[in-house]
N, C-alpha and C positions, 0 to 999 in steps of 0.2 A: 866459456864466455861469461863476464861477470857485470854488476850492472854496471860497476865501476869500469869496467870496457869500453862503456857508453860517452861515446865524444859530439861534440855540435858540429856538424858537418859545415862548408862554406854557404853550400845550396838552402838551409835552413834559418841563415842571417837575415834580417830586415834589413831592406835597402837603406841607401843614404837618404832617399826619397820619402821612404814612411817614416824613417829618425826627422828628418825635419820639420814632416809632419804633425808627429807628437811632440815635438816640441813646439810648433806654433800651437797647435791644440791645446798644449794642456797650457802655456801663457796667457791663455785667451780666456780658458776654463778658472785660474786661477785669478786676475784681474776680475773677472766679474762675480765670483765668491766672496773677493774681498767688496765690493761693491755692493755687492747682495746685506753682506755682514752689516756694512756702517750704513746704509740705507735702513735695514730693521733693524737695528739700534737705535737707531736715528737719533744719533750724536753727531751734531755738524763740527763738534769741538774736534774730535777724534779726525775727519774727512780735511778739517784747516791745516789739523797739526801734519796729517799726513801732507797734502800739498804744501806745506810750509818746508819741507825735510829739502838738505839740500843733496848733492849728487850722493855722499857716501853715506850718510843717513837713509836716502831712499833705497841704495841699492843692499843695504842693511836689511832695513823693513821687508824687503818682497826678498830677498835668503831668506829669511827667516819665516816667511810665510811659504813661501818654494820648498824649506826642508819639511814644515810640518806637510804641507801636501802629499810630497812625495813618499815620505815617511811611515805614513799612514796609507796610502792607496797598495805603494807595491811591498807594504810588509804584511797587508792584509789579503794580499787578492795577485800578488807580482805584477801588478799593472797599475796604469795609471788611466784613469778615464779614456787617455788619447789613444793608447796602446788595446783600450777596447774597440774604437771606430773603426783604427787599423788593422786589428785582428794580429796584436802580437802578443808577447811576454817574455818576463824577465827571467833566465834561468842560471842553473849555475851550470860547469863545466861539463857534471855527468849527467845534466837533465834535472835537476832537484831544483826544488825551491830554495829561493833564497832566505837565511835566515833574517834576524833583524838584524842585527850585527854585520852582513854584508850589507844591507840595506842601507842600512843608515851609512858604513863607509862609503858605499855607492852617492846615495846623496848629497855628503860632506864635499864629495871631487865636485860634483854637481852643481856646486853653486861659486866654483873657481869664476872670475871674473870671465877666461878667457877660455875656458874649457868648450863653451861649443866650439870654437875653430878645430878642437883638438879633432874633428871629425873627417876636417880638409886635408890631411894627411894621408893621401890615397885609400886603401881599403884597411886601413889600422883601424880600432876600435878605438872609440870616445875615449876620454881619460875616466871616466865615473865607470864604465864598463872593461878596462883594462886593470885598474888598481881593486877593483869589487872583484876581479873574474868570475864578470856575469858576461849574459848576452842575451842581446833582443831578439828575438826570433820569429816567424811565422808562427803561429799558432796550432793552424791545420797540418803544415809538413810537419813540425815538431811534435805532436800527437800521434802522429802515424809512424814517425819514425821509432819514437818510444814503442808503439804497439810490437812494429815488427823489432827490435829489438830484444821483446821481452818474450813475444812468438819464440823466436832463435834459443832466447836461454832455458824457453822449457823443454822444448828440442834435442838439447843438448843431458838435459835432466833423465830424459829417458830414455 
């Protein structure tokens, strides 16, 4: 048994429940960042220009603050704020961390207009977590599962 052996079992996935979660969580977390931001700036120019944006201007502006969020939380820590309240994280196929480079493709599906529904599609994975081949996971079963995984391979060692 090798680590590369090491598969994400179904039992191991975040439900649809904690995905929607973290995504109201971290929308939430993010609006008020950007709030946070132009309040201590406190540039009222910047807060008009932004309510002034019309529908594809806005939804420009917050992609673009959505990829640097994302970009930055789960290429440094595979998680994103919200994914800590919930107790998950982001992994790759045989357990590892994701690099930037999945990261950021992860991201890039992520800000598809219509990619959350991609979720409603029975038990299929998001479109950010199907073209990434990542996956969210519990935390604690996914730890453990690693443990005993890695138990088994020394096992085998001797």
């Amino acid at each position: 048994m090798k680590k590369e052996d090491f598969e994400i079992a179904n039992y191991l996935l975040a439900s649809k429940l904690k995905r929607f979660l973290n995504f109201i969580i971290d929308a939430i977390i993010i609006m008020i960042i950007v709030r946070v931001v132009i309040q201590f700036l406190n540039i009222l120019e910047i807060s008009n220009t932004i309510n002034s944006f019309d529908r594809i201007e806005r939804y420009l502006f917050w992609s673009g603050v959505s990829f640097v969020y994302y970009g930055i939380t789960e290429s440094f820590f595979s998680r994103s704020p919200a994914k800590y309240l919930t107790k998950t994280i982001v992994v790759m196929a045989d357990g590892s961390k994701p690099t930037l480079m999945v990261i950021l493709v992860r991201t890039i599906f992520r800000i598809l207009p219509l990619e959350p529904l991609s979720f409603l599609r029975g038990r299929a994975l998001g479109l950010h977590d199907e073209n990434s081949r990542t996956f969210v996971v519990i935390k604690s079963k996914f730890e453990m599962q690693m443990k005993e995984h890695f138990e088994l391979l020394s096992l085998d060692k001797s």
